[in-house]
Residue, then its C-alpha position, 0 to 999 in steps of 0.5 A: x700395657x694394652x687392655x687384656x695384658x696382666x697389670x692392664x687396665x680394669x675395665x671402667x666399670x670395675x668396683x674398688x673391691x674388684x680393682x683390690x682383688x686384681x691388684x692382690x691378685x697380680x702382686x701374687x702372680x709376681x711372687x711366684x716362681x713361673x716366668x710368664x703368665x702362661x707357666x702361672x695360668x698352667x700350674x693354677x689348671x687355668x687357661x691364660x686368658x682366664x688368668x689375665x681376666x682375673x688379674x684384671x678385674x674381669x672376673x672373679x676367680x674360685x676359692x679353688x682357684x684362689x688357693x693354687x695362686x696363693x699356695x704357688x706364691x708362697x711357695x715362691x719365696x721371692x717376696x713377702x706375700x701381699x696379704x694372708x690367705x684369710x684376707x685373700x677370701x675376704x677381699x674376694x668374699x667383698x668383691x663377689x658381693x660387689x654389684x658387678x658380679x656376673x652369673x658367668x663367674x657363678x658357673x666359673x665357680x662350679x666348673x672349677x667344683x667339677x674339675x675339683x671332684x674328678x681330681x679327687x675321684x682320680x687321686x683316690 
């Protein structure tokens, strides 16, 4: 597969924490329902190629983020899911605090929070 596909290759200075959550990450997106990437990106309210830099250890998705993915596989049904929720925030937890952590996925995070506020603002 060519660099910035999902299932790419991790760029070399990846941590073993980054490379595990991105493997965890792509084994979810397999046990989803959604038939491309872009239908998944779509339901998780990511663009794809935000997506694909999660799935290759680019770049560390929100908790928020996170959620959707895991709620989309298991609703999924087609596989058993790669890990448990717990274990899914501990292995993002590890690597965030991996020494390739950037400030972009720090305001990747927030903006996530933000889009999470209006939606509660819009459904109350």
């Amino acid at each position: 597969m060519r660099l910035g596909h999902a299932g790419g290759r991790c760029p070399s200075g990846a941590t073993p924490e980054r490379r595990q959550l991105a493997a965890v990450l792509l084994s979810l997106c397999r046990c989803t329902k959604s038939r491309t990437q872009a239908e998944r990106a779509a339901q998780i309210w990511v663009s794809t190629p935000a997506l694909s830099l999660y799935v290759n250890a680019r770049r560390i998705p929100s908790i928020a983020i996170l959620r959707l993915l895991y709620q989309l596989a298991e609703e999924g049904g087609r596989a058993q899911l790669p890990c448990t929720w717990a274990e899914l925030v501990q292995l993002r937890e590890l690597a965030k605090s991996s020494p390739h952590s950037s400030s972009r996925e720090f305001h990747a995070d927030q903006s996530t929070w933000h889009h999470d506020q209006h939606q509660e603002k819009v459904s109350s």
